[in-house]
PDB file with one MODEL, atoms N, CA, C and O in Angstrom:
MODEL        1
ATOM      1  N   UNK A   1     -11.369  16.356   3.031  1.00  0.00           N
ATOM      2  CA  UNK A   1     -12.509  15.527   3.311  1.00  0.00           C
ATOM      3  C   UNK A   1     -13.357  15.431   2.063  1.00  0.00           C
ATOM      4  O   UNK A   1     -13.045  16.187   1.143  1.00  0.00           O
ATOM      5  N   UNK A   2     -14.450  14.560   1.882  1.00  0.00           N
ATOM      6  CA  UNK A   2     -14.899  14.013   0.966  1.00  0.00           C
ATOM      7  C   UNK A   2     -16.138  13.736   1.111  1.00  0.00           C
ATOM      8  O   UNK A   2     -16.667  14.294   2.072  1.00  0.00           O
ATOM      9  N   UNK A   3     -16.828  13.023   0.448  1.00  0.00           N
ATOM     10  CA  UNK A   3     -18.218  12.483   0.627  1.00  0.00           C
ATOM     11  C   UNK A   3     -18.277  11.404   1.885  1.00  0.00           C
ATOM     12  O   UNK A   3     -17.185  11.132   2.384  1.00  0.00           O
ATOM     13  N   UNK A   4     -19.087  10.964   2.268  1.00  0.00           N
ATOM     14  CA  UNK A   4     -19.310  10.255   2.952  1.00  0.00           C
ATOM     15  C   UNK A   4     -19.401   8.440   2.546  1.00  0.00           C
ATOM     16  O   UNK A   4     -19.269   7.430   3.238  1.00  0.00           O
ATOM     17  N   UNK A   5     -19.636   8.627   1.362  1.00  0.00           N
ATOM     18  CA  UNK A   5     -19.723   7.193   0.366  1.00  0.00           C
ATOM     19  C   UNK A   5     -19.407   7.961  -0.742  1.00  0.00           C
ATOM     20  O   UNK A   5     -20.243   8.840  -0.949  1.00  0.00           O
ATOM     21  N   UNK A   6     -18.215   7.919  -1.752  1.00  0.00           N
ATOM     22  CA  UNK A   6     -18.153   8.539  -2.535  1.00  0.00           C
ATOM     23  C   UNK A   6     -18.950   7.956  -4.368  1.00  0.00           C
ATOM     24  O   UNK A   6     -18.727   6.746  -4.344  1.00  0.00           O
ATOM     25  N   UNK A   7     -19.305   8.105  -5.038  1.00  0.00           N
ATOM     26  CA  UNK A   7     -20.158   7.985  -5.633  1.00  0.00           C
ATOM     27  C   UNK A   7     -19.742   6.329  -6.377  1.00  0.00           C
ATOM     28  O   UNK A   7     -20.410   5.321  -6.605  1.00  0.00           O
ATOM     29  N   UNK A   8     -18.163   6.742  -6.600  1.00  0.00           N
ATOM     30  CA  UNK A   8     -17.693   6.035  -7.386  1.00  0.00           C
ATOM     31  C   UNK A   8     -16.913   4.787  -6.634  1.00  0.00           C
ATOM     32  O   UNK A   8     -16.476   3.810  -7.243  1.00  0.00           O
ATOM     33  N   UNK A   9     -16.801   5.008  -5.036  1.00  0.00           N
ATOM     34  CA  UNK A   9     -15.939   4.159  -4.694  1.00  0.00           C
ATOM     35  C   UNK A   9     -17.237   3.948  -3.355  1.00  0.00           C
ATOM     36  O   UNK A   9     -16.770   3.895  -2.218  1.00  0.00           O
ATOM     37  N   UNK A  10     -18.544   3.851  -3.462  1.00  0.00           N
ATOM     38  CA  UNK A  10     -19.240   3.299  -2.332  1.00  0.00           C
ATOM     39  C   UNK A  10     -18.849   2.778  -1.022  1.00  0.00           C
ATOM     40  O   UNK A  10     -19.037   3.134   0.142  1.00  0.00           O
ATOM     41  N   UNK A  11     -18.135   1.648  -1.707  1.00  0.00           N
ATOM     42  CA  UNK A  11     -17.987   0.795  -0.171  1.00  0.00           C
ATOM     43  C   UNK A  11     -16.785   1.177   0.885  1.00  0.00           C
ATOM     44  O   UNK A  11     -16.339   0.478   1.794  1.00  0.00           O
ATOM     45  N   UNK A  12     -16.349   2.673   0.432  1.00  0.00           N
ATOM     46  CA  UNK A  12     -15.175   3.516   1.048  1.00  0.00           C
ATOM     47  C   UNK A  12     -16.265   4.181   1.877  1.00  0.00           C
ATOM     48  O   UNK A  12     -17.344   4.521   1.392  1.00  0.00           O
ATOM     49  N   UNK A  13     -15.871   4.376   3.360  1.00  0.00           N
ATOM     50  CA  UNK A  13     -16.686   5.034   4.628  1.00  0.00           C
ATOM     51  C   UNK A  13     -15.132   5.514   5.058  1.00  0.00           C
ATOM     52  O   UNK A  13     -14.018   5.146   4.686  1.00  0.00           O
ATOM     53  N   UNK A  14     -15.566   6.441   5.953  1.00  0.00           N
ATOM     54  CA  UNK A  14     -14.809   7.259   6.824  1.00  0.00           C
ATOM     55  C   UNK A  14     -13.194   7.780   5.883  1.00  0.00           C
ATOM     56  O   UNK A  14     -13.093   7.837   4.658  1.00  0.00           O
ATOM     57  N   UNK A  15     -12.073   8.107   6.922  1.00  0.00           N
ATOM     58  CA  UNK A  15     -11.094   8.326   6.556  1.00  0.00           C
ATOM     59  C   UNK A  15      -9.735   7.110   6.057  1.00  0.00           C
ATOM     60  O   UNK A  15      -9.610   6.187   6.861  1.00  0.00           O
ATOM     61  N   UNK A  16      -8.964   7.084   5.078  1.00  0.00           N
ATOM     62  CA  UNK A  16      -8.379   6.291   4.991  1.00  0.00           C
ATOM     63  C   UNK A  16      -6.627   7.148   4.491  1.00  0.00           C
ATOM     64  O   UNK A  16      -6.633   8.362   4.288  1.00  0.00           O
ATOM     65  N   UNK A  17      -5.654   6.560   4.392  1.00  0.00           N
ATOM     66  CA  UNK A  17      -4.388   6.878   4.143  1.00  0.00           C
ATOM     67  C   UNK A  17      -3.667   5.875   3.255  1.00  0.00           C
ATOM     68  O   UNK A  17      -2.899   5.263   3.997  1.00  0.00           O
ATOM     69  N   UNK A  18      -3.625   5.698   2.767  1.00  0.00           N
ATOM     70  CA  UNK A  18      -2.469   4.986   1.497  1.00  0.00           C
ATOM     71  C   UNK A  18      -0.910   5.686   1.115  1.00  0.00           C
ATOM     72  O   UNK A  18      -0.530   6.844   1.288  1.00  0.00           O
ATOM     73  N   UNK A  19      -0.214   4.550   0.552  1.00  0.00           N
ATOM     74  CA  UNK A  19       0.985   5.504   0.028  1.00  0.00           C
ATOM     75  C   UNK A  19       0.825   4.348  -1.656  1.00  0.00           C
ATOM     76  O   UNK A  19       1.157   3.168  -1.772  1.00  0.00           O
ATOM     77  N   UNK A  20       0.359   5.053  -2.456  1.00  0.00           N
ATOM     78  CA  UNK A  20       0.137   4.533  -3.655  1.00  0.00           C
ATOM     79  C   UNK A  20       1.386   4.429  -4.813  1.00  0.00           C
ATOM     80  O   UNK A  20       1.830   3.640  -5.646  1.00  0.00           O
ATOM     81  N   UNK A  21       1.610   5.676  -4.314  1.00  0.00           N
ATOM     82  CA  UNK A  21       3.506   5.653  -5.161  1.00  0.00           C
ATOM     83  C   UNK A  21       3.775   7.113  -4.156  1.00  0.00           C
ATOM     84  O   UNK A  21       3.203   8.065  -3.626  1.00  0.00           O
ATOM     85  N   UNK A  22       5.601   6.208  -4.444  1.00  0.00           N
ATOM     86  CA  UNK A  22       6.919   6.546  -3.536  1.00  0.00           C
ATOM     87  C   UNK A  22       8.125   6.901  -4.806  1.00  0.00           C
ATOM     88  O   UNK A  22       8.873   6.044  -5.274  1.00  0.00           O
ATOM     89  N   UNK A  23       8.107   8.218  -5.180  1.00  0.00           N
ATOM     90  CA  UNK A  23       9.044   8.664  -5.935  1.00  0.00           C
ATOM     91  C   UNK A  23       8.262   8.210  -7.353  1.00  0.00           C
ATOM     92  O   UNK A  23       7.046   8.387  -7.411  1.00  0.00           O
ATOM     93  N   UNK A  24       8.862   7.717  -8.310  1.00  0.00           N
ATOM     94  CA  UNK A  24       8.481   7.329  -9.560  1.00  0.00           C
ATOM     95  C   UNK A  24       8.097   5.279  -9.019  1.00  0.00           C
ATOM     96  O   UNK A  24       8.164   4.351  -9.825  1.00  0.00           O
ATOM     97  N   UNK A  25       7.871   5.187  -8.087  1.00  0.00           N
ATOM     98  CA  UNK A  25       7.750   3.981  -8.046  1.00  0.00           C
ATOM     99  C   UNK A  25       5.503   3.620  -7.628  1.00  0.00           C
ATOM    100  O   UNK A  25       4.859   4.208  -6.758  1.00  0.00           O
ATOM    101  N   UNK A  26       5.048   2.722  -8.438  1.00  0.00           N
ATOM    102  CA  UNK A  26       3.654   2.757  -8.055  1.00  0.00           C
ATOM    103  C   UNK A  26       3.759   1.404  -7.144  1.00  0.00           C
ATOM    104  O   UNK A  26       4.194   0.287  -7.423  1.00  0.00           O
ATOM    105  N   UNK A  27       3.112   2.014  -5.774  1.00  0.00           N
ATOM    106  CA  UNK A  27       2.611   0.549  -5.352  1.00  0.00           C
ATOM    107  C   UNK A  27       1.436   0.292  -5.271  1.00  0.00           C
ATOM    108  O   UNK A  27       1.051  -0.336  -4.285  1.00  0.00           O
ATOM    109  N   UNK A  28       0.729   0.601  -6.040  1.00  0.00           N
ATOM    110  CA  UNK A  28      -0.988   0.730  -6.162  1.00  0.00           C
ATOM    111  C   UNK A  28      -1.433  -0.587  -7.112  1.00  0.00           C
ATOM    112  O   UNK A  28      -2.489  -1.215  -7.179  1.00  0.00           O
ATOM    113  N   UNK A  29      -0.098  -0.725  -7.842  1.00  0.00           N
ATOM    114  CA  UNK A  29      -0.442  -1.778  -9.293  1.00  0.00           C
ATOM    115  C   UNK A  29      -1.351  -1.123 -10.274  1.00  0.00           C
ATOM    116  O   UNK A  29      -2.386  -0.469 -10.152  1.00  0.00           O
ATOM    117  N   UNK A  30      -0.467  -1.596 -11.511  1.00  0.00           N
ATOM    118  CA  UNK A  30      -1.488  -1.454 -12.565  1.00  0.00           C
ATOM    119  C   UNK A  30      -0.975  -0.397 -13.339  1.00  0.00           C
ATOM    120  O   UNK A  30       0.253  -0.471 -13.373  1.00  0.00           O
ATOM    121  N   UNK A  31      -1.417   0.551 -13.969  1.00  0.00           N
ATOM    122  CA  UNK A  31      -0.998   1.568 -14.859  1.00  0.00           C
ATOM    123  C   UNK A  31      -0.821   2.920 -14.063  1.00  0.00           C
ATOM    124  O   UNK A  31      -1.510   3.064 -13.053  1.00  0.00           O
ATOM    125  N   UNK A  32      -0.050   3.806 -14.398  1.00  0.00           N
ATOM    126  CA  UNK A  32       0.341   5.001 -13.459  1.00  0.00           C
ATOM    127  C   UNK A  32       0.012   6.131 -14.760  1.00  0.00           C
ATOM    128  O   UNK A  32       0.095   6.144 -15.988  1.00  0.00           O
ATOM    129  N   UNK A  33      -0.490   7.224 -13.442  1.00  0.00           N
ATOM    130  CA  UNK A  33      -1.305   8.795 -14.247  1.00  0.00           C
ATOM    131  C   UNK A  33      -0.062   9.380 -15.150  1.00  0.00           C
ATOM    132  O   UNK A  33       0.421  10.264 -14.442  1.00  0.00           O
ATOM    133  N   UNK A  34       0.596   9.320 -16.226  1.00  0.00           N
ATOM    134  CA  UNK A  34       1.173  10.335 -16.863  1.00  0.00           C
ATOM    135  C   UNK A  34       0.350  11.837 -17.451  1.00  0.00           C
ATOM    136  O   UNK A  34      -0.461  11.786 -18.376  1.00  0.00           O
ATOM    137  N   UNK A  35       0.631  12.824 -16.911  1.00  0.00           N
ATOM    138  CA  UNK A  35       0.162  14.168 -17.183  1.00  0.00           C
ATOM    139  C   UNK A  35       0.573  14.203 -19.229  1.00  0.00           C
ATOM    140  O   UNK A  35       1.644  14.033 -19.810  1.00  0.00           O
ATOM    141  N   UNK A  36      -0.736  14.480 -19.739  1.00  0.00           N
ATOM    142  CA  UNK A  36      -1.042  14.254 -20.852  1.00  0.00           C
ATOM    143  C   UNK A  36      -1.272  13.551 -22.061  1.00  0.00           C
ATOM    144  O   UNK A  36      -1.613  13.799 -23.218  1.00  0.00           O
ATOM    145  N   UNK A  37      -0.791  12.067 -20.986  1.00  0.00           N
ATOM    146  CA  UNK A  37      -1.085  10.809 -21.609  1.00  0.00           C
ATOM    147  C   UNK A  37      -1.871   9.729 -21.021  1.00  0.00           C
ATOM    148  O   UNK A  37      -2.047   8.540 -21.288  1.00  0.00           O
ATOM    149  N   UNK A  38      -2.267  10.510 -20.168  1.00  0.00           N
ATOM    150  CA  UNK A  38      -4.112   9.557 -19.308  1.00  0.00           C
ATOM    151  C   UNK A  38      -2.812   8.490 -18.809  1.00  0.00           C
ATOM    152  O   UNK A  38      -1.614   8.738 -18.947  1.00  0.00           O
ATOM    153  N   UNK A  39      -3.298   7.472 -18.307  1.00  0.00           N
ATOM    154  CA  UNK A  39      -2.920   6.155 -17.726  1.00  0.00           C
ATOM    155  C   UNK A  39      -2.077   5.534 -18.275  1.00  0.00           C
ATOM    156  O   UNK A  39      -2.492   4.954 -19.278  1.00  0.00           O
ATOM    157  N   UNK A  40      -0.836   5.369 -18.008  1.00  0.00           N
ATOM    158  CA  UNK A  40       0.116   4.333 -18.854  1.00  0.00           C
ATOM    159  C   UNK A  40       0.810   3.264 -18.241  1.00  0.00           C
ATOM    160  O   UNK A  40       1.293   3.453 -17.124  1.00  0.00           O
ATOM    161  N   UNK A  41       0.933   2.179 -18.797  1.00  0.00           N
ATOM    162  CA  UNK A  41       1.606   1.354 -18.240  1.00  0.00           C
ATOM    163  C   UNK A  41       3.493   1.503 -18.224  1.00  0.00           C
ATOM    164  O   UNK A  41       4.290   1.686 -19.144  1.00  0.00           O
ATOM    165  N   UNK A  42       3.641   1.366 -17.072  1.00  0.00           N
ATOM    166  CA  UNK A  42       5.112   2.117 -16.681  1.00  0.00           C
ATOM    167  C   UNK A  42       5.813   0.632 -15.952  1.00  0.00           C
ATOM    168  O   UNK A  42       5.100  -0.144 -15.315  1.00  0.00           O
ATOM    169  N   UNK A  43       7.257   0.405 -16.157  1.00  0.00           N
ATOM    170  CA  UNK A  43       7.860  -0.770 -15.452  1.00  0.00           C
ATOM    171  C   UNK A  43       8.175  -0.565 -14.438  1.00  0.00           C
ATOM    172  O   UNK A  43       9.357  -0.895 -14.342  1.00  0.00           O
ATOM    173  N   UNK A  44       7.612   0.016 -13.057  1.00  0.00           N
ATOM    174  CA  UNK A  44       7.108   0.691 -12.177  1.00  0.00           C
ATOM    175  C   UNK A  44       6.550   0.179 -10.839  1.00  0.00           C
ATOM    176  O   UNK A  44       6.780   0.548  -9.687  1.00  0.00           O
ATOM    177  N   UNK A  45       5.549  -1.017 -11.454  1.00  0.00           N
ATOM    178  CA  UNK A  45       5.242  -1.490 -10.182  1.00  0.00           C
ATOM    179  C   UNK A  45       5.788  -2.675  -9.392  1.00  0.00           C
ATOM    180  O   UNK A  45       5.842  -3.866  -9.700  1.00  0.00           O
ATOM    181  N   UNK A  46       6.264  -1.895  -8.055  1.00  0.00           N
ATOM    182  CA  UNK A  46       6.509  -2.718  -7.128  1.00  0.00           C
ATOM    183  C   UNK A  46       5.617  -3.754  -5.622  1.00  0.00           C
ATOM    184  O   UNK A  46       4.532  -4.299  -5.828  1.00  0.00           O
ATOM    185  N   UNK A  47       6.019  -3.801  -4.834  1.00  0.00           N
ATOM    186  CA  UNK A  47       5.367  -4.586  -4.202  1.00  0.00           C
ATOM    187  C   UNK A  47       5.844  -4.841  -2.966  1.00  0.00           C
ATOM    188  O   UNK A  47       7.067  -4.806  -2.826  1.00  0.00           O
ATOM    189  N   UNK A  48       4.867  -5.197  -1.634  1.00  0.00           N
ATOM    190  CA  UNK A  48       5.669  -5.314  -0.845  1.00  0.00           C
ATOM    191  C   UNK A  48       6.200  -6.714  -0.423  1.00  0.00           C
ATOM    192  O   UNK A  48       5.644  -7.428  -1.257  1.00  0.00           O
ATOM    193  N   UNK A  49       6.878  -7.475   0.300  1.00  0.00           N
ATOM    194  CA  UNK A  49       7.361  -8.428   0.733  1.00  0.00           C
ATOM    195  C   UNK A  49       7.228  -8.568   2.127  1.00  0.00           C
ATOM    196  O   UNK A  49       7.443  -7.608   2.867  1.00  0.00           O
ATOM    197  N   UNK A  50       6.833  -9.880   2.636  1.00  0.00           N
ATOM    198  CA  UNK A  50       6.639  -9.687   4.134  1.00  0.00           C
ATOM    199  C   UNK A  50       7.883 -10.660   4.485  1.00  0.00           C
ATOM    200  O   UNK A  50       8.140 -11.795   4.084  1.00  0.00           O
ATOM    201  N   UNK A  51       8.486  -9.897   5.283  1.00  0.00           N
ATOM    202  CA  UNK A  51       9.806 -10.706   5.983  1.00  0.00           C
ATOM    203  C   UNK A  51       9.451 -11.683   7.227  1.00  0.00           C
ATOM    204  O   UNK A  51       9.462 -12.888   6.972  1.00  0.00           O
ATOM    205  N   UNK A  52       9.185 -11.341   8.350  1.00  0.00           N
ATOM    206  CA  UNK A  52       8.532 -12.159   9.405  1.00  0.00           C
ATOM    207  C   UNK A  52       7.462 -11.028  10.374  1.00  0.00           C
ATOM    208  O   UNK A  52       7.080  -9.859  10.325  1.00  0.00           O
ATOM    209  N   UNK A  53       7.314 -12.149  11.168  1.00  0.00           N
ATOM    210  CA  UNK A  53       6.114 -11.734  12.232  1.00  0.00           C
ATOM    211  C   UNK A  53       6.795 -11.591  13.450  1.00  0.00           C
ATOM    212  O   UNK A  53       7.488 -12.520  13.863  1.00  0.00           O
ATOM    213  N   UNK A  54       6.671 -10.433  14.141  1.00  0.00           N
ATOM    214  CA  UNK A  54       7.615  -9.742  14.972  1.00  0.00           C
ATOM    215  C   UNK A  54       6.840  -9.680  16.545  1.00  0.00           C
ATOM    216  O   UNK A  54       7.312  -8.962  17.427  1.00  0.00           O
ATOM    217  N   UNK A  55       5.686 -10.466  16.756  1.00  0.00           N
ATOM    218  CA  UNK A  55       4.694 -10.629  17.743  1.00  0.00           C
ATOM    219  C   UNK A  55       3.592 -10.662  17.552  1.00  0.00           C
ATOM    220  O   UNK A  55       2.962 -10.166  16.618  1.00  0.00           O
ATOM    221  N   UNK A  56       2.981 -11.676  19.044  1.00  0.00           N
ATOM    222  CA  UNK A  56       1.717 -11.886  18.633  1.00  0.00           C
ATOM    223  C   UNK A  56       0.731 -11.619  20.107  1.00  0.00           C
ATOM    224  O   UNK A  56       1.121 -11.701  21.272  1.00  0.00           O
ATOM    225  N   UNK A  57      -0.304 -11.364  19.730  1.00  0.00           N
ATOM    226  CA  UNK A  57      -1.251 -11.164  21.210  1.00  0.00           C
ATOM    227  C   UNK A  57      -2.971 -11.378  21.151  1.00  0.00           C
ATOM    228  O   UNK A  57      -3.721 -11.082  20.220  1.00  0.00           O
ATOM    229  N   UNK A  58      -3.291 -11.949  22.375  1.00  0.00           N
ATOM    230  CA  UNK A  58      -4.355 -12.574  22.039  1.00  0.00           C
ATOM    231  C   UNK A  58      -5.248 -12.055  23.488  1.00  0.00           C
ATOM    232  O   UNK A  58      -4.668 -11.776  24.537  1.00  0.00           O
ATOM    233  N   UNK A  59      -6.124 -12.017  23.386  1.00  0.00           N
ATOM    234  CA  UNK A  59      -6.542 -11.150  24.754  1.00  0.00           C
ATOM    235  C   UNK A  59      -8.279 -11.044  24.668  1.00  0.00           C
ATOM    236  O   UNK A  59      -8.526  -9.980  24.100  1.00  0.00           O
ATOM    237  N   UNK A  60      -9.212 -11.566  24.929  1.00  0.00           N
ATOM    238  CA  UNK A  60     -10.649 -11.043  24.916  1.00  0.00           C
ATOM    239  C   UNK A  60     -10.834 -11.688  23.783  1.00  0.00           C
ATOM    240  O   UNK A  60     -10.816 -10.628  23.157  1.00  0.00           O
ATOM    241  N   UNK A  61     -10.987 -12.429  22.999  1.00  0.00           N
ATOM    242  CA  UNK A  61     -11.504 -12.876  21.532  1.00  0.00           C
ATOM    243  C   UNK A  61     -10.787 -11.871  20.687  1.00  0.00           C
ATOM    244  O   UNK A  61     -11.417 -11.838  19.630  1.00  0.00           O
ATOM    245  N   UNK A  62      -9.680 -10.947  20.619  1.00  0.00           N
ATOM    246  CA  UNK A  62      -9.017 -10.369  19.852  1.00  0.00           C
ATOM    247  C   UNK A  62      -7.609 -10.888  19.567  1.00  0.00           C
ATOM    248  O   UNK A  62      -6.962 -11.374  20.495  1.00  0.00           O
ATOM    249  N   UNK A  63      -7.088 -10.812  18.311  1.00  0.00           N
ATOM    250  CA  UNK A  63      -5.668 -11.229  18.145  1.00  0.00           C
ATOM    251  C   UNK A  63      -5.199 -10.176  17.648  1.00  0.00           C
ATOM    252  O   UNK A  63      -5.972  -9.234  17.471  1.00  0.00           O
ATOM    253  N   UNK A  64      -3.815 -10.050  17.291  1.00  0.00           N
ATOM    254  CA  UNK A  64      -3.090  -9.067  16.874  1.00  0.00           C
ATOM    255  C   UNK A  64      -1.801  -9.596  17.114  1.00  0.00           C
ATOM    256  O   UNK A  64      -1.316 -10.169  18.089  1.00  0.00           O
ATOM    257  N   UNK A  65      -1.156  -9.132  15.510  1.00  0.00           N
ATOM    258  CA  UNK A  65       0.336  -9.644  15.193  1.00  0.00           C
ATOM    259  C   UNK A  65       0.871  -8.533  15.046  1.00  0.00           C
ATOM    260  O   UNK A  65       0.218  -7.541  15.371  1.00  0.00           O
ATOM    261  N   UNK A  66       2.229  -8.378  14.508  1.00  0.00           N
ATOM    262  CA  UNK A  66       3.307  -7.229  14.416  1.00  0.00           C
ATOM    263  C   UNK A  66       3.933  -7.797  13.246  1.00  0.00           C
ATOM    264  O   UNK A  66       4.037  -9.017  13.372  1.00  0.00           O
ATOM    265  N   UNK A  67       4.335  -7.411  12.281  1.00  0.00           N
ATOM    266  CA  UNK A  67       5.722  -7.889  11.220  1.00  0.00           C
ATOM    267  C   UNK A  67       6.106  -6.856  10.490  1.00  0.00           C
ATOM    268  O   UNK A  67       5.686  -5.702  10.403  1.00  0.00           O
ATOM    269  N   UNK A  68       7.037  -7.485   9.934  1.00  0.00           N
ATOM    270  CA  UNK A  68       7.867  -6.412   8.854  1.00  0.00           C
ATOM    271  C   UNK A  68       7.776  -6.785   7.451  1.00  0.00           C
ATOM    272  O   UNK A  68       7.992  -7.902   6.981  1.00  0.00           O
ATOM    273  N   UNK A  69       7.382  -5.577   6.745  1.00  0.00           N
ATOM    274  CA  UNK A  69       7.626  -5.891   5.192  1.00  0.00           C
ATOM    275  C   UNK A  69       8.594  -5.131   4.777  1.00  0.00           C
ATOM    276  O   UNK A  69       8.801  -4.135   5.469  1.00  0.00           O
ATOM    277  N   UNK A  70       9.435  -5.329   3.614  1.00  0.00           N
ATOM    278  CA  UNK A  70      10.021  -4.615   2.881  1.00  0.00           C
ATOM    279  C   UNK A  70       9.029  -3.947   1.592  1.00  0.00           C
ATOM    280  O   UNK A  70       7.988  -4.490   1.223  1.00  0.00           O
ATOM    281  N   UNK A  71       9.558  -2.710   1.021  1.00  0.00           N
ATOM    282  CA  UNK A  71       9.058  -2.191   0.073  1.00  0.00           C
ATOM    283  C   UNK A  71       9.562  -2.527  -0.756  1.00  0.00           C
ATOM    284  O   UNK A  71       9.115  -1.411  -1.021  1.00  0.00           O
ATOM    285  N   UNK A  72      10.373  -3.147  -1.994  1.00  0.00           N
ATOM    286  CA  UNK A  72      10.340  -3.275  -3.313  1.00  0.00           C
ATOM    287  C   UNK A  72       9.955  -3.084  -4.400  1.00  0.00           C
ATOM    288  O   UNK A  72       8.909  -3.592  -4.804  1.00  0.00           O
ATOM    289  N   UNK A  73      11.062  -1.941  -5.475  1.00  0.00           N
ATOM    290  CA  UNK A  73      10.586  -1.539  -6.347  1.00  0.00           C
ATOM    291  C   UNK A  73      10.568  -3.131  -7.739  1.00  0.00           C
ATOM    292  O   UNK A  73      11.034  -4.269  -7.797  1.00  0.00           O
ATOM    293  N   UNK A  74       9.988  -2.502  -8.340  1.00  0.00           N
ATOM    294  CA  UNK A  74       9.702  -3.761 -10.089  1.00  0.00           C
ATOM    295  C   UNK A  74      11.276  -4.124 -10.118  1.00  0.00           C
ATOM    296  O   UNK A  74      11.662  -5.291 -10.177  1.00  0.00           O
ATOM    297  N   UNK A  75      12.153  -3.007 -10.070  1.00  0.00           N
ATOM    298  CA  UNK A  75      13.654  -3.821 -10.337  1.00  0.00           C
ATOM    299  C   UNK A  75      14.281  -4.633  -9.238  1.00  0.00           C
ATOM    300  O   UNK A  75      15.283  -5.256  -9.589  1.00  0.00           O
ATOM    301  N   UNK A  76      13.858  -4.780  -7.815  1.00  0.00           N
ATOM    302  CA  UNK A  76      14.108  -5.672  -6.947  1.00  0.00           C
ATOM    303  C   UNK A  76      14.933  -4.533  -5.825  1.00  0.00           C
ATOM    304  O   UNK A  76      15.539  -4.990  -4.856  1.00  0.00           O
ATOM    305  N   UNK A  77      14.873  -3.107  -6.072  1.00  0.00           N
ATOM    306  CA  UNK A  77      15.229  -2.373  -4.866  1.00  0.00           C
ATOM    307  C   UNK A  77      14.525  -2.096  -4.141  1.00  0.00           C
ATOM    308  O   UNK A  77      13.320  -1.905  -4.309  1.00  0.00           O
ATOM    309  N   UNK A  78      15.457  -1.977  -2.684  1.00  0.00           N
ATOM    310  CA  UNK A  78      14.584  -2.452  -1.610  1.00  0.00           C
ATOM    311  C   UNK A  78      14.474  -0.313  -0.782  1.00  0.00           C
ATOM    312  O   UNK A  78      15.355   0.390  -0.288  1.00  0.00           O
ATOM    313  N   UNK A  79      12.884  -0.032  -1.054  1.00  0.00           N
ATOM    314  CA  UNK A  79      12.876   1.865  -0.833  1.00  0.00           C
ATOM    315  C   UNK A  79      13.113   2.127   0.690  1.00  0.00           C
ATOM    316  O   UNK A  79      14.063   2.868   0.943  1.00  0.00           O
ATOM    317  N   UNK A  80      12.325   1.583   1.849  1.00  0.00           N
ATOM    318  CA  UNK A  80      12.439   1.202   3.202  1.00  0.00           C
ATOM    319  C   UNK A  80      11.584  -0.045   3.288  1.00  0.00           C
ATOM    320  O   UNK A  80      10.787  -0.575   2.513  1.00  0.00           O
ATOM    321  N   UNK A  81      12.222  -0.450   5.025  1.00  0.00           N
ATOM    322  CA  UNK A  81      11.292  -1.799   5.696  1.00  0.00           C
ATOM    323  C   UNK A  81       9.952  -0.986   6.571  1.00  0.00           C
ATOM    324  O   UNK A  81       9.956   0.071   7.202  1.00  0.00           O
ATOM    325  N   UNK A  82       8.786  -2.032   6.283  1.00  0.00           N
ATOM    326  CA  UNK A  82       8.030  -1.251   7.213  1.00  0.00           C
ATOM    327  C   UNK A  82       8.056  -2.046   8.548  1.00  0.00           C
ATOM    328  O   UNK A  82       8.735  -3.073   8.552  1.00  0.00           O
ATOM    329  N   UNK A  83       7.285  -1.633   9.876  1.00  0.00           N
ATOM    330  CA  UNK A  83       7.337  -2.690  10.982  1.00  0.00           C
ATOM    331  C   UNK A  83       6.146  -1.769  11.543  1.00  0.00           C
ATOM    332  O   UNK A  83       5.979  -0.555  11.655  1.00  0.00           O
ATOM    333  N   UNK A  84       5.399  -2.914  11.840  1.00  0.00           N
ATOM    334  CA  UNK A  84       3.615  -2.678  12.128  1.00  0.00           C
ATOM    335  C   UNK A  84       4.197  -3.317  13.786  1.00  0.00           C
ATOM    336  O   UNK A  84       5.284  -3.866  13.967  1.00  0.00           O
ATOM    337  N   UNK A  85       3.214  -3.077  14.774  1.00  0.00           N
ATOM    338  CA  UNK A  85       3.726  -3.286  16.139  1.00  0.00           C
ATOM    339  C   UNK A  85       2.610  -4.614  15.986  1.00  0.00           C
ATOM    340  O   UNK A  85       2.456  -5.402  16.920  1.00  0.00           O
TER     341      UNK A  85
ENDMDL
END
């Protein structure tokens, strides 16, 4: 646990979860932490891909979809699919 607004990232409240990098792969974008060389730019970043939309629901003034992305590393391999309900 952490601050409540952290100094540097304010508009962050409560708890959150990311997966920023998966093995040597960054999906955060941008330059990745090398231990003793601060921040480097690495051929590294991947990205995800959204395949389709797997449902949809609408109920009370709320909507909500479902789909699948793939993970993709910078060289075009595919790490797992995700699927959100």
């Amino acid at each position: 646990m952490s601050l409540f607004r952290p100094w540097d990232h304010v508009w962050h409240k409560g708890i959150a979860w990311s997966l920023p990098v998966v093995g040597e792969e960054n999906f955060w974008g941008g330059p990745t932490y090398v231990h003793g060389k601060s921040y480097v730019q690495l051929d590294n970043n991947g990205h995800q891909l959204h395949r389709r939309f797997t449902g949809t629901e609408a109920a009370e003034g709320d909507v909500a979809f479902g789909h699948e992305l793939d993970w993709l590393t910078q060289a075009g391999t595919l790490l797992f699919t995700e699927t959100a309900p």
